[in-house]
C-alpha positions in Angstrom: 26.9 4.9 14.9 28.9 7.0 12.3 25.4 8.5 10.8 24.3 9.5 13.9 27.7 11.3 14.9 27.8 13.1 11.8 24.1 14.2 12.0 25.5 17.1 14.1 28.3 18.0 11.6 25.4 18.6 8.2 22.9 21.3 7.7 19.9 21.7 9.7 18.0 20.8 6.5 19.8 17.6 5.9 17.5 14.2 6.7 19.2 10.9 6.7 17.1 8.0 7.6 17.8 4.4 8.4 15.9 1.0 8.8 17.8 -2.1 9.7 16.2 -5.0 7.1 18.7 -7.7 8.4 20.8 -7.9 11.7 21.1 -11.1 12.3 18.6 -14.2 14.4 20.3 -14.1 18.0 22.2 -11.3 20.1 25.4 -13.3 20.7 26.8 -14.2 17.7 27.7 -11.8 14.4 25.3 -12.2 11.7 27.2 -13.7 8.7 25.1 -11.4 6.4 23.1 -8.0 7.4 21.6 -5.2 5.6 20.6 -1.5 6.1 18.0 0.8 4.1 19.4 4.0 4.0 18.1 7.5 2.8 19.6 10.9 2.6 17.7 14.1 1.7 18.4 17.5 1.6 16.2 20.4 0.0 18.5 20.5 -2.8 20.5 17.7 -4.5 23.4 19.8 -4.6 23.4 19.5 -1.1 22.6 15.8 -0.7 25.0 14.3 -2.6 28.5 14.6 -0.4 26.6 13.6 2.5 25.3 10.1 0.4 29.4 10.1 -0.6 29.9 10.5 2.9 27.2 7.7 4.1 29.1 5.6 1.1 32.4 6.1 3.0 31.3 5.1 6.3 29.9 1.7 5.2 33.8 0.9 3.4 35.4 2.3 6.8 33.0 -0.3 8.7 33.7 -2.6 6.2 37.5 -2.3 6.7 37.0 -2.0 10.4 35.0 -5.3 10.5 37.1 -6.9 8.0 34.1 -7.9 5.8 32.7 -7.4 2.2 30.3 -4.4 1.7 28.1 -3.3 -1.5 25.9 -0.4 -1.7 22.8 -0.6 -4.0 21.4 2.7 -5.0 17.7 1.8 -5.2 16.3 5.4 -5.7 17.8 8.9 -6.4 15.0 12.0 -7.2 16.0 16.0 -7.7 14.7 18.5 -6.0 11.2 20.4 -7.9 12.7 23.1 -9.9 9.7 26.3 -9.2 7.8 27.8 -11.5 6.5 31.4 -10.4 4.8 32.2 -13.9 3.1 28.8 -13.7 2.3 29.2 -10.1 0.5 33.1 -10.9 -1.9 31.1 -13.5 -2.8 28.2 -11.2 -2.9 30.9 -8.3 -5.8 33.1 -10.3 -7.6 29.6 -11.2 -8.3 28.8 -7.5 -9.5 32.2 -6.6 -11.6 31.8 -9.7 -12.9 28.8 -8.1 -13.1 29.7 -4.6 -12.9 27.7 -1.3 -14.5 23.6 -1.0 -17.9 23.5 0.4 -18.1 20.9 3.0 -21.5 19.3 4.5 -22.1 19.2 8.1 -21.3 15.6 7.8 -18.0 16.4 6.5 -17.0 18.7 8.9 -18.3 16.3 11.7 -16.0 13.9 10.6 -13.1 16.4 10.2 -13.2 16.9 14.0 -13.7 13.5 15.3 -10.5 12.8 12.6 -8.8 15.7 14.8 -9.8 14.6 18.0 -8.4 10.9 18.2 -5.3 12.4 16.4 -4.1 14.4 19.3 -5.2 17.6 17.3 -7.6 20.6 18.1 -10.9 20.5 16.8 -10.8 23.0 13.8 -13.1 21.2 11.4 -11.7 21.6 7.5 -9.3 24.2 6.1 -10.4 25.1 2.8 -9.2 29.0 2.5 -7.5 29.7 -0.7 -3.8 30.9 0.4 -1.5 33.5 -1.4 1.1 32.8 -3.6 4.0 32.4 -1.2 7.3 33.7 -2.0 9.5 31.2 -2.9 11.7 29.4 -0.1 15.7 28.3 -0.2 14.9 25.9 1.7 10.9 24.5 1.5 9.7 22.1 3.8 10.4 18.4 3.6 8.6 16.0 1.2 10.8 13.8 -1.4 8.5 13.4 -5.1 9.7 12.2 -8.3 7.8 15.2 -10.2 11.6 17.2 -9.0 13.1 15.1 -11.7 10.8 15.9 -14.6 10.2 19.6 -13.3 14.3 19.5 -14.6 13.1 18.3 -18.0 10.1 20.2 -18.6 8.4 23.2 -17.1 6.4 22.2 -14.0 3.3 24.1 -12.2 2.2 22.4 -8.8 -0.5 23.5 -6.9 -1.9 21.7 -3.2 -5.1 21.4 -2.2 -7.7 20.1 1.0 -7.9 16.4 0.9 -7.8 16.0 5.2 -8.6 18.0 7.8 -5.8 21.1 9.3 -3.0 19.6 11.2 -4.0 15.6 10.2 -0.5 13.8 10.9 0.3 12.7 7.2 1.4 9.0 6.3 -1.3 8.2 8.8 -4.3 6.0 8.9 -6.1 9.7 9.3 -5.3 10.4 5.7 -5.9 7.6 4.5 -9.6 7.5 5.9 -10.3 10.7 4.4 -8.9 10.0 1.0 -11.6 7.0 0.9 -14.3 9.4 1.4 -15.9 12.8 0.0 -13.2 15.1 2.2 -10.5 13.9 -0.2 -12.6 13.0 -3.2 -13.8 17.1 -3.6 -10.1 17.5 -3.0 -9.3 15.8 -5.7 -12.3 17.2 -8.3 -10.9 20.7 -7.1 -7.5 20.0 -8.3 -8.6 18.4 -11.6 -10.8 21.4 -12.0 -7.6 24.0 -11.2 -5.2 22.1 -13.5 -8.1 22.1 -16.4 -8.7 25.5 -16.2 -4.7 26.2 -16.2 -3.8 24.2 -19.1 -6.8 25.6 -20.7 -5.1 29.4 -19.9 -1.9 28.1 -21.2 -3.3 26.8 -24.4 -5.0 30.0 -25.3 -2.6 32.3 -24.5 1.2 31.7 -26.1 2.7 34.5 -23.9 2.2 32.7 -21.2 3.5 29.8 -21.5 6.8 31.6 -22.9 6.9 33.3 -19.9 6.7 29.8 -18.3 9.3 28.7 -20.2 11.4 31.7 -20.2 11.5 31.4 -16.1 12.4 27.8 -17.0 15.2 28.3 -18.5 16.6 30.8 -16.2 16.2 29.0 -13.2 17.7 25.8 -14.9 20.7 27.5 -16.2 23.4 25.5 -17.6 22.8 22.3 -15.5 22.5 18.9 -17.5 19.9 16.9 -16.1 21.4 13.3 -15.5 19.1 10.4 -13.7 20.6 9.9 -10.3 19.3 5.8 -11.0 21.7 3.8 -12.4 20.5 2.3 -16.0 19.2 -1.3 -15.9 16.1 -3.0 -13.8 16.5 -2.3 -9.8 18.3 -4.5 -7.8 16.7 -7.5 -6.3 15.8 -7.3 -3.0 17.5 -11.0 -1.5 20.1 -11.9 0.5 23.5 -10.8 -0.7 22.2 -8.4 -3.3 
């Protein structure tokens, strides 16, 4: 109940996400032993981390309040992906290069019928290449690993057509196009714009200082430090 109270009193860009593993066998009696999966994001880690110390503090003051034992596991802990404009402009002229994904009839066919047991309207396959969008405070949501080596090294991301517009991700949907041409061109394209990228970057040593110049500037003086604790994870079983 305390997470959902303070959900009102954290920015609008704060996510924090729970899944009750253990409560117990029967209504009317307290379990001995129970056990939450918790997750807090934010767009930037700066901004996750005193509502995790926050989460952390509810579970003692329950704790105290129940007058049981408590641990917390940290399981996972990711930064956000530090941008790369200078990057971003090389990928950028690499996928005009290449142009839009040409899909079959089949392909498109299957797009729609993908669209229409989803709830979605019938649009068929997005491949337009975009502009470079100005970078965002606040991006959309989306947690990745790639945040934490982005803070360690240089980092150029690029996104491309693997499922048709508006396909409800973590879905079956997604899934069913990944296992067929739709996402498999997807994924040539990509390889193709990251090939011809690193290939840029190679051949031309002003760019990648540039690349590394905005780096450094956008990193500042922040030390990177793992948010996982050292040592293997802990083991999922009762009282761990």
């Amino acid at each position: 109940q305390g997470i959902n109270y303070y959900r009102e009193h954290v920015r609008p860009t704060v996510r924090m996400h729970y899944h009750i593993q253990d409560g117990g066998q029967v209504v009317n009696v307290v379990p001995d032993y129970s056990r939450l999966w918790m997750r807090v994001r934010d767009t930037k880690r700066t901004g996750m981390l005193p509502v995790y110390e926050r989460v952390k503090a509810m579970a003692e003051g329950a704790a105290i309040l129940a007058n049981v034992d408590y641990k917390v596991s940290l399981i996972s802990g990711i930064y956000e992906v530090l941008v790369n404009r200078e990057g971003g402009k090389v990928m950028q002229q690499n996928l005009e290069l290449l142009g839009p994904i040409d899909y079959t009839d089949e392909e498109i066919a299957f797009g729609k019928k993908i669209q229409e047991v989803t709830g979605k309207k019938q649009v068929g396959m997005d491949s337009k290449i975009k502009p470079l969008e100005a970078t965002k405070d606040h991006p959309g949501g989306g947690s990745t690993d790639v945040g934490d080596v982005s803070w360690n090294v240089a980092n150029i991301n690029l996104g491309v057509t693997t499922a048709p517009k508006d396909t409800p991700w973590h879905s079956w949907a997604v899934v069913a196009c990944g296992g067929m041409s739709i996402g498999h061109k997807g994924m040539i394209y990509a390889s193709k714009a990251m090939s011809m990228t690193m290939a840029d970057l190679f051949e031309n040593p002003d760019l990648v200082e540039k690349v590394k110049t905005e780096y450094k500037e956008r990193k500042g003086d922040e030390v990177y430090e793992a948010m996982v604790p050292e040592g293997p994870p802990p083991v999922n079983a009762k009282g761990n």
